[in-house]
C-alpha positions in Angstrom: 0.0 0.0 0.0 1.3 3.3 -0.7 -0.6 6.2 0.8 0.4 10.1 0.0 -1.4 13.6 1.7 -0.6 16.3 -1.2 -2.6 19.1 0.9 -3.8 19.1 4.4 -7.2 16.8 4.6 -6.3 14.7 1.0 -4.8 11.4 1.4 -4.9 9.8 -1.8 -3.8 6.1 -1.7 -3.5 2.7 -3.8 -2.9 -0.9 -2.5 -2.0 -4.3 -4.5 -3.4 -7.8 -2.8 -2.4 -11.0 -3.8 -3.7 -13.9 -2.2 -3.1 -17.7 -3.7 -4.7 -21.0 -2.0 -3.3 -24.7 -3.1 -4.6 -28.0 -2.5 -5.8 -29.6 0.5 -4.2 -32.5 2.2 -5.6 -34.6 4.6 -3.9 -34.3 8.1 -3.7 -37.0 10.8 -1.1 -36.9 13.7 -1.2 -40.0 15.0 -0.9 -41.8 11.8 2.8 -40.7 11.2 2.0 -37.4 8.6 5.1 -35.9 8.2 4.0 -32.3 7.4 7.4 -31.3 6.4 6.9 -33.3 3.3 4.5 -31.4 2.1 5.3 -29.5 -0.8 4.2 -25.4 -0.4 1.4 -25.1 -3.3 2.2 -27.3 -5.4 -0.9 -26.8 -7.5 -2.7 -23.9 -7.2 -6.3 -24.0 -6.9 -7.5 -20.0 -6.6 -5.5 -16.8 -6.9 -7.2 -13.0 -6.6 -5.4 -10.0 -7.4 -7.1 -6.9 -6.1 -6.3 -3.2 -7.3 -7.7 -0.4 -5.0 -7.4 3.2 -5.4 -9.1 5.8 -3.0 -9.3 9.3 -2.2 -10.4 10.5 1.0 -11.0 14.5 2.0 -11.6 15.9 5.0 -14.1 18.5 4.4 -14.2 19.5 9.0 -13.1 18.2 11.5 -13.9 14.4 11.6 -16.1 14.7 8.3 -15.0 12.8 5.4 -15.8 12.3 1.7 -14.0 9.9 -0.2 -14.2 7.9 -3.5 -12.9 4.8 -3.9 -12.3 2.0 -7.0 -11.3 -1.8 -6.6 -10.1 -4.1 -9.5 -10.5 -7.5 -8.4 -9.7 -10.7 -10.3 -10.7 -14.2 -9.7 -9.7 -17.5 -11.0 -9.6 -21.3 -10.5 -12.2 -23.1 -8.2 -14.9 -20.3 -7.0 -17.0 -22.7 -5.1 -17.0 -20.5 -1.9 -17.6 -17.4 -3.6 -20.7 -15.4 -4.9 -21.4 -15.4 -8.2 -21.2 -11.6 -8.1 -17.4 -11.9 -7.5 -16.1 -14.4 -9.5 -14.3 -13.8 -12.7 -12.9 -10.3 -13.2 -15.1 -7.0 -11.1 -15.1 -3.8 -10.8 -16.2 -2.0 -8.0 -17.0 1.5 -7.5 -18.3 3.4 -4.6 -18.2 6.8 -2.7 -19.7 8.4 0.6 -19.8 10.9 3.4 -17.9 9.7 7.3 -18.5 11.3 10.3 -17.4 11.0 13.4 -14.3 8.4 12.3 
């Protein structure tokens, strides 16, 4: 994440995410798995990449209005996910804080 205040009350910022999940192995200590013989994602089985981008300005004291746009994208086995955010999205939204 990278964040940056050009003027008192603007913080504009932008983040990356990455997030990967491999397969799932079946896990019994008293039946002599060796979990150090598991190989570290071998195969993945979902990845998201997530671009976000917000500004935020403080318009008084503790009043906000900020913007903000997030790039998301999905692939590989979306069984635990809406429909809504499968695939690749973009999401846009905006509104008035106060009191945070």
């Amino acid at each position: 994440m990278l964040a940056w205040r050009p003027v008192r009350g603007l913080k504009l910022s932008g983040a990356w995410t990455t997030a990967i999940r491999g397969e799932d192995f079946p896990y019994d200590y008293h039946a002599g798995y060796e979990v150090d013989k598991i190989p570290f994602i071998e195969k993945k089985t979902w990845q998201n990449n997530s671009l976000e981008l917000s500004a935020r300005f403080e318009f008084v004291n503790d009043g906000y209005f900020y913007v903000q746009y997030i790039r998301g994208d999905r692939t590989g086995i979306t069984t635990y996910q809406p429909e809504l955010m499968q695939g690749t999205t973009n999401t846009f939204s905006t509104g008035i804080l106060v009191g945070f």
